[in-house]
C-alpha positions as CSV (number, residue, x, y, z in Angstrom):
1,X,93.9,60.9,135.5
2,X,92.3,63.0,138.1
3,X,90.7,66.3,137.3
4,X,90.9,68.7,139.4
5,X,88.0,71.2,139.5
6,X,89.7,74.0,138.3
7,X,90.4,71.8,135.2
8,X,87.0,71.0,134.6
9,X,85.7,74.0,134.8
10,X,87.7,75.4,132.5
11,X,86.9,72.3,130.1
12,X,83.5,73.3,130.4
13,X,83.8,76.9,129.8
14,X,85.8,75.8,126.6
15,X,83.2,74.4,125.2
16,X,80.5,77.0,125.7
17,X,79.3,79.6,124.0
18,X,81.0,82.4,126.4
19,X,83.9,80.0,126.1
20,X,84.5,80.0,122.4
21,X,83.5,84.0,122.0
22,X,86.1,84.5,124.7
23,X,88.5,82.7,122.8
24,X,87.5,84.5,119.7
25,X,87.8,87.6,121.4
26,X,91.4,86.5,123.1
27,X,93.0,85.6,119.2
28,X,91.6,88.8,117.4
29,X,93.2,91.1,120.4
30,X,96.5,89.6,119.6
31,X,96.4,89.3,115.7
32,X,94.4,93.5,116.2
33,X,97.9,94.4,118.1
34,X,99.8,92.7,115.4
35,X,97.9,94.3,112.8
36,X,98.6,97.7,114.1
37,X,102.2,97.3,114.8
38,X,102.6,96.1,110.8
39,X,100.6,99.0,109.8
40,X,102.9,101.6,111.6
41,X,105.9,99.2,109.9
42,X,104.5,99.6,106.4
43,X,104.4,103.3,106.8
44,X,107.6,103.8,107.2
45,X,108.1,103.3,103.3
46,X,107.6,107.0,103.0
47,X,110.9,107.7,104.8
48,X,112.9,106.0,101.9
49,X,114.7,103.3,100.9
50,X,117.0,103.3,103.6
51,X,114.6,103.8,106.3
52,X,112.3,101.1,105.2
53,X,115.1,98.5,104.8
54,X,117.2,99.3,108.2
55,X,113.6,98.5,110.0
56,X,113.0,95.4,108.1
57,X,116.6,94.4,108.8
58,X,116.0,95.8,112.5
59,X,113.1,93.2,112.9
60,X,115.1,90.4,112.3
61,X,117.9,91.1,114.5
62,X,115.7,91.8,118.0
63,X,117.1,89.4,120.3
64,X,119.4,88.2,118.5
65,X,121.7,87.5,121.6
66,X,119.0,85.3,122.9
67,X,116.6,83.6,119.9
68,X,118.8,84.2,117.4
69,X,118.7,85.8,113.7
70,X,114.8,86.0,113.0
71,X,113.9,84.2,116.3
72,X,112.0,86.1,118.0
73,X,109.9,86.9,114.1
74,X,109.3,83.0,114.4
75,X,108.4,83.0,117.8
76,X,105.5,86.2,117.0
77,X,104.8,83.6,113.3
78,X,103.9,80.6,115.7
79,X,101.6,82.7,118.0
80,X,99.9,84.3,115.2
81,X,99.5,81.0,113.4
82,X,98.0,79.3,116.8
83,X,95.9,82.5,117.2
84,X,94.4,82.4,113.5
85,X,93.8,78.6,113.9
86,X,91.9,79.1,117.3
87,X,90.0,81.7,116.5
88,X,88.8,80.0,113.3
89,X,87.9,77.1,114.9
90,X,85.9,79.5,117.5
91,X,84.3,80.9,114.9
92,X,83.2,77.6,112.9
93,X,82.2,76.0,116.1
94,X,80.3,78.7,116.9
95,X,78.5,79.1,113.6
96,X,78.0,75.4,113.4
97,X,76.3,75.2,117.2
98,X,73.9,78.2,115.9
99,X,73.0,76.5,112.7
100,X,71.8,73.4,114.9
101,X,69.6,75.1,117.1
102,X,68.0,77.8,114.3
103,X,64.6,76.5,113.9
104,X,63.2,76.2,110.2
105,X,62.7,78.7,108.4
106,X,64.8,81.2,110.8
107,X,66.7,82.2,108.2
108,X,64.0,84.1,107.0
109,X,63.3,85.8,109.7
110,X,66.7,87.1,111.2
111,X,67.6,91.1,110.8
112,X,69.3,92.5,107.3
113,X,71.8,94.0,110.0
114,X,72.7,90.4,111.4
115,X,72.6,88.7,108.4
116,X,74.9,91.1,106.4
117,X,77.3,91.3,109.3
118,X,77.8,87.5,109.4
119,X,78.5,87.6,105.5
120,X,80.5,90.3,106.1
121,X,82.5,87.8,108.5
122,X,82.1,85.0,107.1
123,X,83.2,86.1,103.4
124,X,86.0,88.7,104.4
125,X,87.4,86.0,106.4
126,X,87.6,83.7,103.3
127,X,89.5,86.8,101.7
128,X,91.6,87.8,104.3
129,X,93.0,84.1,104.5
130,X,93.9,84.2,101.2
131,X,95.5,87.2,101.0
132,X,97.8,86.2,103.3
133,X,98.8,83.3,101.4
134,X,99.2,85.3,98.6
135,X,101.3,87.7,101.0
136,X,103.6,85.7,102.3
137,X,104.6,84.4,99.3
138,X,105.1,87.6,97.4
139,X,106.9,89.4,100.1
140,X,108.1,87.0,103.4
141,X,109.5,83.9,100.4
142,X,109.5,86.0,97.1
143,X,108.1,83.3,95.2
144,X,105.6,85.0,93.5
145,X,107.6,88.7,93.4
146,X,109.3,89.7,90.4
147,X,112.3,90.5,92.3
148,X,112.2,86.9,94.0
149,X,114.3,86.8,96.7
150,X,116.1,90.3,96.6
151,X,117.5,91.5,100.1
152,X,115.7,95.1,99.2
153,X,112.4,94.8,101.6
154,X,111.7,98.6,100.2
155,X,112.4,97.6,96.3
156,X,110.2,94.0,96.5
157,X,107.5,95.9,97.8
158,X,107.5,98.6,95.4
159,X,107.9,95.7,92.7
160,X,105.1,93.9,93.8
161,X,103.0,96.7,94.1
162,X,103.9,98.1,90.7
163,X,101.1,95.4,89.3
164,X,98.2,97.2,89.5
165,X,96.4,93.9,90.4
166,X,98.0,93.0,93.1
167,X,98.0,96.4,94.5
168,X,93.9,96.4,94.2
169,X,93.9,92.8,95.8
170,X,95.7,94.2,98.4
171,X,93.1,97.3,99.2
172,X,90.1,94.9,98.8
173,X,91.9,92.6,101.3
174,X,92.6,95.5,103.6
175,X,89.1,96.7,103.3
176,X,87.6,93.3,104.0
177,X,90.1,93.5,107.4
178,X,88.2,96.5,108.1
179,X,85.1,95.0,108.2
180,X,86.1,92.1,110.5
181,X,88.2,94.1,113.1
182,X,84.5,96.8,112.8
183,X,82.7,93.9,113.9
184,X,84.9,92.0,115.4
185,X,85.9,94.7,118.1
186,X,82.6,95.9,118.8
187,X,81.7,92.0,119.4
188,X,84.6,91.3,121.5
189,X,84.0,94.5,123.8
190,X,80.8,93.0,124.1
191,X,81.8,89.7,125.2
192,X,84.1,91.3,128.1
193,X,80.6,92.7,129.2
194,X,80.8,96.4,128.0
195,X,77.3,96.3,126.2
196,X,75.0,98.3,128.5
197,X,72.7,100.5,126.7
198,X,74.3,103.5,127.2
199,X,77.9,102.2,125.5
200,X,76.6,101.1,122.2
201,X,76.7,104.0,120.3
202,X,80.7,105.1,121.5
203,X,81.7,101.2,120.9
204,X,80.0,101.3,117.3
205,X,81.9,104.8,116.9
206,X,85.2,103.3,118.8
207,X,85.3,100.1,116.5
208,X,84.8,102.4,113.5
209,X,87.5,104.6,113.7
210,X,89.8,101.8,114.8
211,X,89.1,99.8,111.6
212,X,89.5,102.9,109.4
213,X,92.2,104.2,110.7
214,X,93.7,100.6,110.3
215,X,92.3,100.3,106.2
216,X,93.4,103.8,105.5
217,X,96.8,102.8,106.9
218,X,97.2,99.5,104.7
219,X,95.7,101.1,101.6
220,X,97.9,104.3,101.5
221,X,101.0,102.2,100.8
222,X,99.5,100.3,97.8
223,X,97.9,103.0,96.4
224,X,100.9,105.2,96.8
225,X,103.3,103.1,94.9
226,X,100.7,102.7,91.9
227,X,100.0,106.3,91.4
228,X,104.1,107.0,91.4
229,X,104.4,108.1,95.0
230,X,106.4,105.7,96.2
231,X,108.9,103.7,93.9
């Protein structure tokens, strides 16, 4: 086989540092644009019954005349599914490759701010992953919802919300994504090259009010439905 230069260079960059935090930074755009387009779908539970159901329906019939019933929600499962394995692996590799070099006793000596933000990361990732098991199985198959597999997408989500565990599993998993998109934003900005000096402070506030805006979006629907708002 003959590798072209253009080949290997991107072989090497692939296995580089820059390589892997680009691909880090690639994966959490895309699963960031999902996130925000599901958050402005969840909120239209407030518009009813009807509203929420014709725009789940909606979702599965966009182009229908081309990939079919649910196709094109299949196509947008396999790229987030190839997005959240990539950028995992990113992110071990890149965590494993540190761990080498770090000299003895390094872990000492790193910052409160680094430290914490890693287990921030590291952790929230951990719960974010299994939320969306849990997720998927109480709302995409109904296996764990007490409706099962009713066709109301409005009346399984009030019903799984209605346990008041599940609704607080949800706003710690929500709160954990606002962590990691915090971070992970302001890193990924960074790793395009937007970290001058004089950029920190409006990336720290960007990221912020990105990931808040983005928690208080997810939690309100929870929340709502187990104080009686919703249901």
């Amino acid at each position: 086989m003959v590798i072209t230069p253009q080949r290997n260079i991107v072989s090497r960059t692939w296995g580089t540092s820059v390589g892997k935090k680009s691909v880090m930074a690639v994966t959490g755009g895309i699963f960031l644009l999902y996130v925000i387009a599901h958050m402005i779908g969840n909120l239209k539970i407030f518009f009813g019954i009807q509203a929420f159901d014709a725009y789940s329906q909606h979702l599965r019939e966009i182009g229908e005349a081309i990939f079919g019933y649910e196709g094109v929600l299949w196509i947008i499962r396999l790229v987030l599914t190839v997005s959240v394995v990539l950028h995992m692996w990113a992110a071990f590799s890149l965590w494993a490759r540190a761990k080498k070099a770090r000299p003895i006793g390094y872990q000492h000596r790193q910052s409160w701010q680094g430290s914490y933000a890693a287990r921030t990361m590291r952790w929230g990732g951990v719960i974010i992953a299994l939320f969306v098991i849990w997720h998927i199985l109480d709302l995409t198959t109904g296996t764990v919802n007490p409706l099962g597999g009713d066709d109301s997408a409005y009346m399984k989500l009030v019903a799984s919300f209605d346990r008041w565990y599940v609704a607080l599993f949800y706003v710690l998993a929500v709160v954990a994504l606002g962590f990691h998109i915090r971070h992970g934003l302001w890193s990924a900005i960074q790793t395009f090259g937007q970290n001058s000096a004089l950029k920190q402070n409006a990336l720290k506030t960007f990221s912020f009010v990105v990931a808040a805006v983005i928690t208080i979006g997810f939690a309100i629907v929870p929340l709502s439905v187990m104080f009686g708002l919703v249901g």
